[in-house]
Backbone as CSV, one residue per row, in Angstrom:
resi,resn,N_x,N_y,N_z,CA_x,CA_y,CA_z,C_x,C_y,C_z
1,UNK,-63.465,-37.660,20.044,-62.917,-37.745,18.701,-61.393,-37.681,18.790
2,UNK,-60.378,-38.585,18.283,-59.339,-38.581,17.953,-58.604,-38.377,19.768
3,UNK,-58.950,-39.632,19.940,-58.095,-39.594,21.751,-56.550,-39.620,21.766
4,UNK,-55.562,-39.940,20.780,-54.748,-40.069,20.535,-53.925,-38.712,20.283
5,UNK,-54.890,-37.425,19.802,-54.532,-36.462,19.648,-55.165,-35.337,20.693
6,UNK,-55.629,-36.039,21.697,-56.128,-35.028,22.405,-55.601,-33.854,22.922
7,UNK,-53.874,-34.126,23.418,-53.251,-32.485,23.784,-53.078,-32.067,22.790
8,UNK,-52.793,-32.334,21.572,-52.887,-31.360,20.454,-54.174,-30.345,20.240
9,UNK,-55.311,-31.657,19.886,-56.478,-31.009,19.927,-56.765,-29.405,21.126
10,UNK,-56.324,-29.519,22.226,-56.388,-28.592,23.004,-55.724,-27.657,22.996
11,UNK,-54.384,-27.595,22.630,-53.436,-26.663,22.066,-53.772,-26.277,20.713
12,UNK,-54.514,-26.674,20.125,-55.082,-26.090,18.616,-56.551,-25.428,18.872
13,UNK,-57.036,-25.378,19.768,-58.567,-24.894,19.889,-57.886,-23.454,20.323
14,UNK,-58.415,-22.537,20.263,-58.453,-21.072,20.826,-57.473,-20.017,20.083
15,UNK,-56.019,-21.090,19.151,-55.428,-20.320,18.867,-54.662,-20.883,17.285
16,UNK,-55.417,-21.538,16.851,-55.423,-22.056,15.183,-56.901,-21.903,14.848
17,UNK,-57.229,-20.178,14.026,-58.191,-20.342,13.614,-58.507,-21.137,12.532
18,UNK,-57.634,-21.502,11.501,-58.580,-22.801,10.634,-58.876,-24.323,11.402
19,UNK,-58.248,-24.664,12.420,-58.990,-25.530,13.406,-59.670,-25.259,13.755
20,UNK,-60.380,-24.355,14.817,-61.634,-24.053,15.561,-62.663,-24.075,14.139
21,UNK,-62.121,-23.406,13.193,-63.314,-23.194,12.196,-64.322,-24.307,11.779
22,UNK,-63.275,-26.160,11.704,-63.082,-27.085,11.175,-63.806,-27.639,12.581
23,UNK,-63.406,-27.903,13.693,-64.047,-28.476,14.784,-65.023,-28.026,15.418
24,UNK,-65.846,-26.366,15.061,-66.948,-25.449,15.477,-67.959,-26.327,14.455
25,UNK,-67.929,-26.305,13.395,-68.707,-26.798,11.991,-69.027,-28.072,12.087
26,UNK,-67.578,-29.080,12.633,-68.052,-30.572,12.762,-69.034,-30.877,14.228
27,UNK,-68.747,-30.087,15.223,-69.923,-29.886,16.376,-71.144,-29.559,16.231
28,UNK,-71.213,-28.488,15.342,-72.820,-27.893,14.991,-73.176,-28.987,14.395
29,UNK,-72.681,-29.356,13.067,-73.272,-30.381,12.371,-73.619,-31.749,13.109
30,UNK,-72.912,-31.972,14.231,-73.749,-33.368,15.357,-74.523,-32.548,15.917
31,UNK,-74.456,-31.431,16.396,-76.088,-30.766,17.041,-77.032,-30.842,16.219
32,UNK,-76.582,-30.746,14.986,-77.740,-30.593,13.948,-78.305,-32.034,13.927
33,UNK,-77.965,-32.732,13.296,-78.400,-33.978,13.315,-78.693,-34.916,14.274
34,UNK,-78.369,-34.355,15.444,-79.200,-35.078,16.959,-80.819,-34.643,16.835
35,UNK,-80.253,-33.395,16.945,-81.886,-32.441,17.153,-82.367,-33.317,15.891
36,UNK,-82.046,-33.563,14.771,-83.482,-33.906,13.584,-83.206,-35.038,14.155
37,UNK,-82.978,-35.977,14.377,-82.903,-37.658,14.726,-83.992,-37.557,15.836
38,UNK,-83.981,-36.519,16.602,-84.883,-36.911,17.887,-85.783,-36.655,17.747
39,UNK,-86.931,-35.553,16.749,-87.884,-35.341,16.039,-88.155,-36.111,15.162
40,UNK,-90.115,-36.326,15.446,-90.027,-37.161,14.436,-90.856,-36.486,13.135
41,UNK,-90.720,-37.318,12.154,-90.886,-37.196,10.769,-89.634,-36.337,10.215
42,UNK,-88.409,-36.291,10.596,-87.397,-35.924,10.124,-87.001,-35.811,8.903
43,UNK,-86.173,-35.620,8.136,-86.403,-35.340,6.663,-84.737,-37.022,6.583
44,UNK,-84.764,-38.235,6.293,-83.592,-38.892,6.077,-82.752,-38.363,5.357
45,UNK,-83.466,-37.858,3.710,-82.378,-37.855,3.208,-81.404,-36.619,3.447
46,UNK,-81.846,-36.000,3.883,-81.001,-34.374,4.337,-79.852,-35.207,5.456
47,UNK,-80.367,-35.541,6.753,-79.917,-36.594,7.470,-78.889,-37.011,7.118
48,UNK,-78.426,-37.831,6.137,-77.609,-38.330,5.434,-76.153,-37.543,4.879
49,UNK,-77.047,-36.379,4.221,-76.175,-35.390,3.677,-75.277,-34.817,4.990
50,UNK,-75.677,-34.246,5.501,-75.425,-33.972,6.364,-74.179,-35.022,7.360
51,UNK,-74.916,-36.134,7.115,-73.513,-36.780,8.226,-72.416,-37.635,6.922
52,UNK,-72.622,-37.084,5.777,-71.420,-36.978,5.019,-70.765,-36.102,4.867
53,UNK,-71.493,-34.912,5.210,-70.450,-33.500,5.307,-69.703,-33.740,6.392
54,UNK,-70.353,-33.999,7.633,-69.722,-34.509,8.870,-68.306,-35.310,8.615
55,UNK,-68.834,-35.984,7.878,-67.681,-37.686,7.872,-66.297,-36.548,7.267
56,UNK,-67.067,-36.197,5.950,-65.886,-35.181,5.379,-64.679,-33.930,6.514
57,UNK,-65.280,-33.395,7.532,-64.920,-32.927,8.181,-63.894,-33.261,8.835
58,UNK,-64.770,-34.635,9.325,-63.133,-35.328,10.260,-62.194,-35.897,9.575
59,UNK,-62.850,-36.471,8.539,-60.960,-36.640,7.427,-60.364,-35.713,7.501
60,UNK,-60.644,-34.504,7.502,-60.336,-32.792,7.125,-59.567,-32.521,8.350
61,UNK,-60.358,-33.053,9.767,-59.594,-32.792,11.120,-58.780,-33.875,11.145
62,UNK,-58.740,-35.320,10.836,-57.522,-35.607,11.644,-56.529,-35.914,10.097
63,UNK,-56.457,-35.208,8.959,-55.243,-34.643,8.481,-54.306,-33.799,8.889
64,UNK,-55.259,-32.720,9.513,-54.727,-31.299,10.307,-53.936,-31.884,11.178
65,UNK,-54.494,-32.724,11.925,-53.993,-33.339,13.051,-52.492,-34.032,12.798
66,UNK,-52.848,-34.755,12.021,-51.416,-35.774,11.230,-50.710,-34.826,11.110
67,UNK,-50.866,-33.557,10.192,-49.625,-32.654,9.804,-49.395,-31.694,10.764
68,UNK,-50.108,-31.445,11.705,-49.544,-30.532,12.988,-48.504,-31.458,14.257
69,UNK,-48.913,-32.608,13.457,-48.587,-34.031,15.073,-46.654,-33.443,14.765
């Protein structure tokens, strides 16, 4: 995610807690939605929700990103 910002990204993990908070949440939420994708009879529409909260996230991270750059 966001290769362009990657030494930032690394210099912001461990010691900007509203980043980690923002990039812990957007990780779980792809764990989450792997694990139901790979099971079947999965629930879609949750699915969905879910990888719009996602989508929301990374607008959320690479703003952070823009205004820390």
């Amino acid at each position: 995610m966001f290769p362009e910002y990657r030494s930032l990204i690394s210099a912001l993990k461990g010691h900007d807690v509203h980043f980690d908070r923002l990039f812990k949440k957007h990780n779980e939420l792809d764990d989450k939605i792997n694990v139901m994708t790979a099971a079947s009879g999965f629930d879609e529409t949750l699915i969905e929700q879910l990888k719009k909260e996602k989508l929301l996230l990374k607008d959320e991270i690479f703003a952070y990103l823009q205004q820390k750059a």
